[in-house]
C-alpha positions in Angstrom: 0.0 0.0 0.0 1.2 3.3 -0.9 2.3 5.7 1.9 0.0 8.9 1.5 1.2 10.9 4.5 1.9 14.1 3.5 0.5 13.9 0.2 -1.8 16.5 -1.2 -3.9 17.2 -4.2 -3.5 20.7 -3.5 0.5 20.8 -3.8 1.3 18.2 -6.9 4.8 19.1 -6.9 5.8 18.5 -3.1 3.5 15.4 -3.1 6.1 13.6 -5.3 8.9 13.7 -2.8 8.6 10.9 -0.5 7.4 11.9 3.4 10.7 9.7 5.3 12.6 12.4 3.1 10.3 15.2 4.0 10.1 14.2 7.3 14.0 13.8 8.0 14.4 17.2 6.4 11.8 19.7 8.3 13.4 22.2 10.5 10.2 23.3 12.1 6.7 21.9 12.3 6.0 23.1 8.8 6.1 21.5 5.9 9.1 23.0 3.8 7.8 21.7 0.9 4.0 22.7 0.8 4.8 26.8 1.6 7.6 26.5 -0.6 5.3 25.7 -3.5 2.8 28.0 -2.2 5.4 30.8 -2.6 6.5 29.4 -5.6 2.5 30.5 -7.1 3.6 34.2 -6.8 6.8 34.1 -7.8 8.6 34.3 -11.5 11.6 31.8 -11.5 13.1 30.7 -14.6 16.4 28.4 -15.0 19.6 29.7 -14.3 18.4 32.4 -12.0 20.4 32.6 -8.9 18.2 32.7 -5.5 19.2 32.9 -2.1 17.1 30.7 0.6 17.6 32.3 3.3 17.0 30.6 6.7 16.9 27.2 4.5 16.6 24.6 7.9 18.3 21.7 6.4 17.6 22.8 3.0 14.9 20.6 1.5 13.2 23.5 0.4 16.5 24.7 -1.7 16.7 21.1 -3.2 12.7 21.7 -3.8 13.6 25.3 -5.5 16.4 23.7 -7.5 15.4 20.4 -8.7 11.5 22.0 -9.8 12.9 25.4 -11.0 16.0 24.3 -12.1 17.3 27.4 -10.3 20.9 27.9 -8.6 20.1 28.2 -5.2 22.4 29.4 -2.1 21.3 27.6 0.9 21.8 29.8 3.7 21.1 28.9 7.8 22.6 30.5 11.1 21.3 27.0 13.0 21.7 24.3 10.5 24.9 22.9 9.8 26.2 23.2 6.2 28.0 20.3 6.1 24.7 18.0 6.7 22.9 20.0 4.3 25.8 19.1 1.8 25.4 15.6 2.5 21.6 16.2 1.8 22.1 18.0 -1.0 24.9 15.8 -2.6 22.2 12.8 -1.8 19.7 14.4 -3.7 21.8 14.8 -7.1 21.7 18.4 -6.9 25.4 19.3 -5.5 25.5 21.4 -9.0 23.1 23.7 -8.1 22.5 24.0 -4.3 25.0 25.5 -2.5 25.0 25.3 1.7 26.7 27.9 3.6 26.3 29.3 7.2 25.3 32.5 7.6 23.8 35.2 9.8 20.3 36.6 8.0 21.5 40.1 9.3 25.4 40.0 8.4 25.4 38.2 4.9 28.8 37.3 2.7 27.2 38.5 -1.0 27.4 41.3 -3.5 25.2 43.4 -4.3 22.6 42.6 -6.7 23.7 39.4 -6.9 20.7 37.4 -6.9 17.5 37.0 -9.0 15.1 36.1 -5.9 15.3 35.6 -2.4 12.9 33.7 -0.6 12.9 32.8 3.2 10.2 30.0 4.5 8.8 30.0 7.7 12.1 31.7 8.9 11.6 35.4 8.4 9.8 36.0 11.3 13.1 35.6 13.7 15.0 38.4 11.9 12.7 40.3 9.5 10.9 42.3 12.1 14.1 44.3 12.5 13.7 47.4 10.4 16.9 47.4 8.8 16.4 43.7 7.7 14.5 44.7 3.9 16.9 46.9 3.0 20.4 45.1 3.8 18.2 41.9 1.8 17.6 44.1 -0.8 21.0 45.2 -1.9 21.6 41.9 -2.7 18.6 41.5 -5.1 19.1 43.1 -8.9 16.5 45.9 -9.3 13.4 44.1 -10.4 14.4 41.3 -8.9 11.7 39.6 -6.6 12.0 39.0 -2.2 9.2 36.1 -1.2 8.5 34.8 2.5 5.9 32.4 3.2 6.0 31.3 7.1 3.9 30.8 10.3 1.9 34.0 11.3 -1.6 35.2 11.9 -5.0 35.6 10.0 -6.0 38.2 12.6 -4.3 40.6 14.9 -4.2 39.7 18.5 -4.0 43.6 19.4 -1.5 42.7 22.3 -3.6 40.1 24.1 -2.8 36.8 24.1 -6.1 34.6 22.9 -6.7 32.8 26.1 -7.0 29.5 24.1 -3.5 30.1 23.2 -1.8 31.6 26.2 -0.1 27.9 27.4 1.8 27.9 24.0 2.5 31.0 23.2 6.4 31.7 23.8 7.4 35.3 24.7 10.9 34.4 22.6 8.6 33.6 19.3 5.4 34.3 19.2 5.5 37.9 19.8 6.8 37.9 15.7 4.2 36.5 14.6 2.4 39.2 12.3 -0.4 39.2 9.7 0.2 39.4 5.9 -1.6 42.8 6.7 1.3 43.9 9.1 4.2 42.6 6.9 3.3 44.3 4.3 3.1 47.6 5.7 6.1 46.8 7.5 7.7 46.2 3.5 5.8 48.9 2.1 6.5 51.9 4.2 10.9 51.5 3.3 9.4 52.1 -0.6 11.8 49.5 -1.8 9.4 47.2 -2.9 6.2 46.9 -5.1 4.6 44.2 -3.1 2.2 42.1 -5.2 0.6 39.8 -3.5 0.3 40.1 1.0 -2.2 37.1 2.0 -2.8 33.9 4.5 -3.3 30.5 3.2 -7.1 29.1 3.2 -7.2 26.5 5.8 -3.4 26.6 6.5 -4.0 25.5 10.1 -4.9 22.2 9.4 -2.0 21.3 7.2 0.2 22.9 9.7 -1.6 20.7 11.8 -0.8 17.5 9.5 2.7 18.3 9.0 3.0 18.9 12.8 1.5 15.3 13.5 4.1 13.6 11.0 7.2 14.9 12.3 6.0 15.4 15.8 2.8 13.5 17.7 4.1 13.9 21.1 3.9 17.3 20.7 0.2 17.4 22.3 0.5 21.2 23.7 1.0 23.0 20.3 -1.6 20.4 18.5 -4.1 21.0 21.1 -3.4 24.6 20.5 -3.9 24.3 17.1 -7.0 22.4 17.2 -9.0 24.9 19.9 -8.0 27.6 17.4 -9.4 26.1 14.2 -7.4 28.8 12.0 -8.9 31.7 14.0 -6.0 33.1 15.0 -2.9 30.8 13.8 -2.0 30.1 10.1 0.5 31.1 7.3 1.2 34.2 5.8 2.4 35.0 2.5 3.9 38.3 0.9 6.3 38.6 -2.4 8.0 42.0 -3.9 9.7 43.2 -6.7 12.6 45.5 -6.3 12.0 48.7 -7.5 14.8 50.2 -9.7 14.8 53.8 -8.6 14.9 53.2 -4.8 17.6 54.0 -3.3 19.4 51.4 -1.2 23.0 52.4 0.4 26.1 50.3 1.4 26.3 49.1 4.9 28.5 50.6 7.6 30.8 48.1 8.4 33.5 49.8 9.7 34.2 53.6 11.2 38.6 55.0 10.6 40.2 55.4 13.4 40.9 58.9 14.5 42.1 60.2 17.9 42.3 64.0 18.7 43.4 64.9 22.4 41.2 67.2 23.7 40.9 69.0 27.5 39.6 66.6 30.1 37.7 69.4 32.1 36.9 73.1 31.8 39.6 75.8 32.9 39.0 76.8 36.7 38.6 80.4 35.3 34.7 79.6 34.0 
């Protein structure tokens, strides 16, 4: 009998890749693969492009990206080690085109305008809050070039109060970045770097959070139960993808400041 867990209609392209893979290869309690297609919808990627997935996990989503898109893909992570993702990645026949590295989302080792795309999957809510996150990303992007997330969030704002149903899984360390597609893209939209074209939350993502959740982790009975009481009232996934515009401006980092020393009085003269 054929294993169907984590096979869906709705995401033909994911479905293929078989869930001990999938399983072995999630870095959260999403599914990689099914918000990487999501994103994927919204998002113009043709071969040869070069994109940066940012916050990859163990980079099944850059194998995803690379093997469907045929895309060169720079697999970056500050938690995951490279070298496992290498041996994923040379596993999966795609050593030519995925490239691990280990990076910090706020300190990166590119050029600028050196990608096509960036994307970032249900990873850019632990760095991209920061207000100077968009536009140190997008210096690396070429002008029209396209900046995608698609992670864990909400359908509906909180307004500062935790949803009693929720309160004994919320995390003050995490959840407190979790923002509607709403929020993120007036937090995008206000730099002016970006023409965003799509800001929106998945219909019914709670439940296949929920399934993904139950295949990589059943004992996990606190953040299922949370999931259940909610029923996609509050929890869910968010999606938002730009373009870079080619007249914004966007200016090189400060990275260092020259030394200079001029000796100066200490104190004012006893005379004042």
């Amino acid at each position: 009998m054929a294993d169907m867990r984590l096979f869906n209609d709705r995401f033909p392209r994911a479905s293929r890749y078989h869930p001990d893979w999938v399983v072995a290869g999630m870095g959260s309690a999403s599914n990689a693969l099914w918000l990487t297609e999501w994103l994927c919808e919204e998002l113009d990627l043709r071969p040869g492009m070069r994109v940066l997935d940012l916050g990859c996990g163990r980079a099944i989503s850059s194998i995803f990206l690379h093997r469907e898109f045929n895309v060169q893909v720079w697999a970056a992570d500050l938690w995951f080690s490279p070298s496992e993702n290498f041996q994923r990645v040379r596993d999966a026949g795609a050593d030519n085109g995925v490239f691990p590295i280990h990076a910090d989302a706020r300190s990166l080792p590119f050029p600028a305008e050196f990608f096509d795309a960036i994307v970032a999957v249900d990873s850019y809510m632990y760095y991209g809050t920061d207000d100077f996150c968009l536009p140190a990303l997008a210096r690396l992007v070429k002008p029209d070039g396209q900046i995608g997330i698609a992670l864990s969030g909400l359908i509906q704002d909180t307004h500062g109060e935790v949803p009693a149903h929720l309160r004994s899984w919320w995390e003050q360390d995490q959840m407190w970045s979790f923002h509607t597609a709403r929020w993120w893209r007036q937090h995008w939209e206000r730099t002016g770097i970006l023409d965003i074209s799509i800001a929106d939350a998945m219909t019914d993502g709670w439940k296949l959070w929920l399934e993904s959740l139950r295949a990589i982790a059943p004992d996990n009975t606190l953040e299922i139960e949370a999931l259940e009481s909610d029923a996609g009232m509050y929890i869910g996934y968010v999606r938002v993808v730009g373009r870079r515009r080619s007249a914004a401006t966007l200016h090189d980092p400060i990275v260092s400041i020259p030394a200079h020393y001029e000796k100066a009085p200490l104190l004012r003269s006893s005379s004042v």
